[in-house]
N, C-alpha and C positions, 0 to 999 in steps of 0.2 A: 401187485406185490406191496404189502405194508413196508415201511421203511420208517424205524423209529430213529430220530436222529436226537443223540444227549449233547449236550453245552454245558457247558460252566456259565451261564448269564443268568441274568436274574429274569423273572417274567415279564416283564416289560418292556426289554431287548428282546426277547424273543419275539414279544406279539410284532415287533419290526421286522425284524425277520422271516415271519412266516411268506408272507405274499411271496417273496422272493423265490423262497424256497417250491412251493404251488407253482409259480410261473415257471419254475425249470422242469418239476416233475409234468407240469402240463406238456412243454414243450420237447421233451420226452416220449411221452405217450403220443403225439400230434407223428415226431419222427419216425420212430422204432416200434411204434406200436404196443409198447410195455406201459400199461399203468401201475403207476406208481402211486398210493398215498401214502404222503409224507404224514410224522408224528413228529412234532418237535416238544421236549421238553429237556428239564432242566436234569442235570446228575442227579443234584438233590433230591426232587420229587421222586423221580426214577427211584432211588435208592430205597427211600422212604416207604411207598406205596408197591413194590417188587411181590413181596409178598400174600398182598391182597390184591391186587390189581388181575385179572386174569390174561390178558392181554400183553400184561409186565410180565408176570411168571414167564408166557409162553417167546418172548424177546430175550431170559437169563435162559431159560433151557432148549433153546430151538435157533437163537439166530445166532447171525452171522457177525460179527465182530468186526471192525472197520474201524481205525485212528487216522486222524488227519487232526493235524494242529496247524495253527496259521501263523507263516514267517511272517517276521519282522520285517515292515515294508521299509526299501531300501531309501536311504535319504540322499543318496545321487539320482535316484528315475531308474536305474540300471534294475536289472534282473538279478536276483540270486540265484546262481547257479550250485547245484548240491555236486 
């Protein structure tokens, strides 16, 4: 399963975060047996290169949409509960 994942970072946040991201979709694939390759890039590029990209195109007319935004880590240690 491709899995493009967009960010608001700039690209050299990202190249830090790639391994991370590898290391989970491995561990993953190791468990459940679903491979995953992950894509990370930026909104911006995304946005930009959508219409030439064929691979973009086929992630605006084919995939699956999924938002996660990251809370605001608590400054007591505590858990934010929603």
């Amino acid at each position: 399963m491709d899995a493009m994942i967009l960010v608001d970072q700039p690209e050299r946040e990202i190249k830090k975060l790639e391994n991370d991201v590898y290391d989970i979709a491995f561990e993953i694939e190791m468990n459940a047996g679903i491979d995953i390759s992950p894509v990370i890039k930026s909104q911006a590029q995304y946005e930009h290169w959508v219409n030439v990209v064929p691979f973009y195109r086929n992630v605006r007319e084919e995939g699956v949409v999924a938002r996660f935004t990251q809370k605001p880590k608590s400054t007591t240690g505590a858990e934010m509960k929603e």
